[in-house]
N, C-alpha and C positions, 0 to 999 in steps of 0.2 A: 643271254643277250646282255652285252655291255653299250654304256654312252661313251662315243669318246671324246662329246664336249659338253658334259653334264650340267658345265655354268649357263647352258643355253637355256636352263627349265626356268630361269630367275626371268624369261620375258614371261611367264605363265602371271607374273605379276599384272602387266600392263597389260595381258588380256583381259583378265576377270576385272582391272577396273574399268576395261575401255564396255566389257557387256554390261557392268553394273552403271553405269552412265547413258546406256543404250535402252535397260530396262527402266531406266527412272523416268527419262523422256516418253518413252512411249505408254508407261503406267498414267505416266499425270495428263498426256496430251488429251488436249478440251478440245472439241469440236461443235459446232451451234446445233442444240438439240433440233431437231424441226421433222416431222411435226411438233407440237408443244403439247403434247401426249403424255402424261405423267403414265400413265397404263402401256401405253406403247414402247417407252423405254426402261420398264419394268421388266421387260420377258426377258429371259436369257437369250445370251449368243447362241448363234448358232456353231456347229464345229466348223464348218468351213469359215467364219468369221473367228474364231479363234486358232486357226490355225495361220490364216492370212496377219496377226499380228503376232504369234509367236514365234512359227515354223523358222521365216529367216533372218530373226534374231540367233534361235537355237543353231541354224544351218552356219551363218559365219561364225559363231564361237566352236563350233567344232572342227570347221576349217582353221582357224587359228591356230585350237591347240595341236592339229596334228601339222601343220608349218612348223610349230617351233618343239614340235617331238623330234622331228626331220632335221631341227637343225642341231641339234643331241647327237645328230649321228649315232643313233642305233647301229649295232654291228653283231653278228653272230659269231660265237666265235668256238673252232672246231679242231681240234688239236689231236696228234698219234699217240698214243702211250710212250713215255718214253722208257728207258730200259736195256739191256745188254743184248748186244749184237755181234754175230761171227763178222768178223772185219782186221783189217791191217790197216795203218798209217802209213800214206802214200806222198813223197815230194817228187812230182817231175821235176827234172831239173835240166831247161833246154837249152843248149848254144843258139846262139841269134846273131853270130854273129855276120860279118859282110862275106865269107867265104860259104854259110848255109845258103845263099842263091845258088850254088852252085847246081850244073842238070845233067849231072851225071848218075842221079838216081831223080825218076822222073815224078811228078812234073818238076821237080826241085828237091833240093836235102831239106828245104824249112817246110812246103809242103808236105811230103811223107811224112814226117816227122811230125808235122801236126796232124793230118791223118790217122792215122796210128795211133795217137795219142786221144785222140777222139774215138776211134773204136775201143780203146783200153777202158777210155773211163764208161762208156757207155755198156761195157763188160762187166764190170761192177756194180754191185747190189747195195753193201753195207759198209765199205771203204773211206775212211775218210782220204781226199785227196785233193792236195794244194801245189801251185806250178811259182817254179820260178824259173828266169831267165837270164843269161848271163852273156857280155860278149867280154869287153875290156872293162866291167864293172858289173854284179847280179841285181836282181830287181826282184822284188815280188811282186804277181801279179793274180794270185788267190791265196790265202792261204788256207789249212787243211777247210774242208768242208761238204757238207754230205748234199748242197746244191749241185746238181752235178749241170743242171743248165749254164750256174752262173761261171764253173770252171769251163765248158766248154765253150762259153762266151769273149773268154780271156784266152783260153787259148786260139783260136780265131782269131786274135788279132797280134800275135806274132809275126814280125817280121826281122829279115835282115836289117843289123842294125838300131834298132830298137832301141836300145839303151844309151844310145848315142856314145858309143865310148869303143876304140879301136883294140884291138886286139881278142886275147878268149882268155881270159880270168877262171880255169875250173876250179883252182883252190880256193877263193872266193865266192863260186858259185855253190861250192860245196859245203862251206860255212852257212851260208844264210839260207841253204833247207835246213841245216842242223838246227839252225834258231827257232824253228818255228816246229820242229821234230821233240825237244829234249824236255819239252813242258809234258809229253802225249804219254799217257797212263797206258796206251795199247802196248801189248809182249812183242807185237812186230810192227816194226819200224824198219822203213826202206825209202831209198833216194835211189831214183832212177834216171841217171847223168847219161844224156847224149849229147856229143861232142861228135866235130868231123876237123877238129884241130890238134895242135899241143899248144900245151900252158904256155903264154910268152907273158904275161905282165897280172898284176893284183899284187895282194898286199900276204896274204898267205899261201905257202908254199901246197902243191899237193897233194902230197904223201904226209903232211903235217895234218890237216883238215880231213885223211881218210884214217890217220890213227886217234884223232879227235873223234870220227863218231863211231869204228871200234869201241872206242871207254866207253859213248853211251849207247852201245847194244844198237847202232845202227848197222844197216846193211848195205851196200851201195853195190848195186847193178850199172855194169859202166856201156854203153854202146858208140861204137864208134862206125860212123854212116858217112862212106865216100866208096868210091870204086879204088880198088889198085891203079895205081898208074895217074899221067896229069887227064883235069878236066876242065871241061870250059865253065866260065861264071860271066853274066852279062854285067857289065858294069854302063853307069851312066856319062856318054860322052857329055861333057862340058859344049862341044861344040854342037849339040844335038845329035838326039838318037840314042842307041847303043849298041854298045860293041862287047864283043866276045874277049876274054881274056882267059888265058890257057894255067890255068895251078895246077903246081906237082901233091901229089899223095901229103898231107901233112899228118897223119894221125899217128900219135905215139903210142902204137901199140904196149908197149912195154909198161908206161906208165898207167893206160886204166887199165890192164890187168894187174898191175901189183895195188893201185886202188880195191881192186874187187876182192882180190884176197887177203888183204887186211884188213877186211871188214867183213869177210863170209860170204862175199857174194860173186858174180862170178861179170865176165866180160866177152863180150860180144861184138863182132867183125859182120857189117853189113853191107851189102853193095847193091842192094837192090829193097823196092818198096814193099814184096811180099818176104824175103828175109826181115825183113824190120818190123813185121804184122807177127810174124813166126816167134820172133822175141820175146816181143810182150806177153805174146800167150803163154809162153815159159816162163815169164816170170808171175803172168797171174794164175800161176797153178800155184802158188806158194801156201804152205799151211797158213790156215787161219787162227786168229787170236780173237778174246772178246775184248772189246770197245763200247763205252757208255756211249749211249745212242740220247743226245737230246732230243726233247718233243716236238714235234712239226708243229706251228702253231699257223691257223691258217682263220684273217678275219674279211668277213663279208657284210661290207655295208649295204643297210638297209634302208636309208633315209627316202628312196625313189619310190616305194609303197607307200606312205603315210603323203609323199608328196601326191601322187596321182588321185589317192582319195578325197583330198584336200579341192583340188581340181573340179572333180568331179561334181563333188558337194557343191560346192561355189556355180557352176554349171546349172544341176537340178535347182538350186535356188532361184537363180535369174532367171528360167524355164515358167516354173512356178509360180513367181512372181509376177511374169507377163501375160500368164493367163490364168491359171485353175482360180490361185491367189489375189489374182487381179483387185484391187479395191479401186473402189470409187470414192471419191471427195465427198 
């Protein structure tokens, strides 16, 4: 058990003077002898008379100190082993951009796609895996990590457009999982780029950014998710409502296949939301590597026992005090 505000013990000062100020008054307090019986107040107390001046002096100094143990924040604290684990380094890497509305793979391309991606990670045991997003500019929006709640809570909140920025940037996108890839001690490293466009704007080309992570032993799985043929995408009327708007096929096939195989990995034509489940399970068949597994540290504060005893005490004492205790003048 740790305190995680151990300056709190320094009020134990101003208890013990406020009970030694409490036991001095009640030590010296005079009261008119009477009878006037030198014999009579000779005898000893009885225990119920010494209990009636002690008991709830003792009772609020023990409520005190357990108030200010409480305010210590006591904590438990309970932690994994940490240590090597079978796992691969994982960057989703998702288009977001305004043409993923599109419903031609249902209920939506951004849907599925997060779907999918949500059973992928929830597939995984020992995986470190971090998401980013890209339309006309990539964003990070986990990066690697063994939370798999806090990645699937980011992924959730994917939308078209997202990053506020027009076009689909993969060269770019594909840079900034490498950034967060080229630090990872793991033998396998993989970026898993879905895309339902081609490259039209960013600042690196590519087939530059897929022989960039070639050099650092990345692998990059490319999926490309639209049907053959144009689809409808709702767009927001300005005048209210919306409307349907009709895009032709845009995916450069050509391009994330030569992506994939410049880096060892391969590329994928999807057109529907169980092809796109089928994917991933392909690619999480991939040999495993071992990966340092940091410790789960996990603290439980304790402060609400020592409050309720405190409670309590303070209760029995005014109980007591109104009657067993009761004294008379």
């Amino acid at each position: 058990m740790i305190f995680a505000h151990p300056w709190a013990f320094a009020l134990l000062a101003l208890v013990l003077l406020s009970l030694a100020i409490a036991y001095y008054f009640q030590r010296w307090n005079q009261v008119l002898p009477f009878p006037a019986n030198s014999q009579f107040w000779r005898q000893g107390k009885s225990l119920k008379t010494l209990a009636g001046q002690w008991v709830p002096l003792a009772a609020r100094g023990i409520a005190l100190f357990l108030i200010v143990f409480s305010l210590a924040r006591p904590q438990k604290i309970s932690s994994t082993l940490k240590g090597f684990g079978e796992g691969i380094d994982i960057m989703l890497t998702i288009d977001s951009s305004l043409s993923m509305s599109s419903i031609d793979i249902k209920p939506s391309r951004i849907e599925a796609a997060k779907q999918t991606a949500i059973d992928f990670v929830l597939g995984r045991v020992q995986d470190r895996i971090g998401l980013v997003t890209f339309g006309g500019a990539p964003e990070l929006l986990c990066p690697l990590t063994l939370d798999y709640s806090a990645l699937i809570s980011q992924i959730k909140t994917l939308e078209p457009g997202i990053t506020q920025t027009d076009g689909t940037a993969i060269g770019d996108g594909i840079v900034s999982a490498l950034n967060h890839l080229k630090q990872s001690h793991a033998k396998t490293k993989i970026i898993i780029l879905l895309t339902d466009g081609r490259s039209n704007t960013g600042a690196v080309d590519p087939v530059t950014a897929a022989r960039a992570a070639a050099s650092l032993g990345v692998k990059i799985y490319t999926i490309g998710t639209a049907r053959h043929g144009p689809a409808l995408m709702p767009v927001h009327d300005p005048n209210g409502g919306t409307v349907m708007v009709r895009m032709n096929d845009d995916i450069d096939d050509e391009l994330l296949t030569q992506i994939a195989q410049l880096t060892g990995g391969r590329y994928f034509r999807v057109t529907n939301a169980d092809k796109l489940k089928e994917v991933y399970d392909t690619i999480g068949k991939l040999q495993k590597s071992k990966v340092k597994i940091p410790p789960t540290i996990m603290r439980t504060d304790l402060y609400r026992i020592p409050v309720l005893l405190a409670v309590l005490i303070l209760l029995s004492e005014i109980l007591l005090s109104n009657t067993w205790l009761l004294r008379w003048p």
